[in-house]
N, C-alpha and C positions, 0 to 999 in steps of 0.2 A: 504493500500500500504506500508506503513512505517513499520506492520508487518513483510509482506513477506523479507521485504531489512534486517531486523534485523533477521529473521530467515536462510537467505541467508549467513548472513554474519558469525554470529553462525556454520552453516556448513560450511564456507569456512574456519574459523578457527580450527575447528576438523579436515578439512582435511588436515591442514598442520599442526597442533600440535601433532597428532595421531604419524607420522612417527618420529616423534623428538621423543617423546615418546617413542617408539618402540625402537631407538636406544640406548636412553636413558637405557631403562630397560637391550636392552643385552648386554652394556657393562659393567652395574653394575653385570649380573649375568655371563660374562665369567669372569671378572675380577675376582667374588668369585671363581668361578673353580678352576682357574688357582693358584688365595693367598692360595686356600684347598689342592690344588694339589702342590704346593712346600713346605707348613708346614711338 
């Protein structure tokens, strides 16, 4: 039982760190655009 609640919980954190992540990555990669695109 104590698996499943650690495996549960394991997924519940992917699914809310995933999206942080996500935003994470494209604000570092429009921010580079953007520093590439005004150099």
């Amino acid at each position: 039982m104590k698996r499943i609640l650690d495996i549960l919980i394991s997924v519940m954190g992917l699914i809310v760190l995933s999206p942080v992540l996500l935003v994470i990555v494209i604000a570092i990669y429009t921010n580079g655009e953007t520093y590439f695109f005004y150099t």
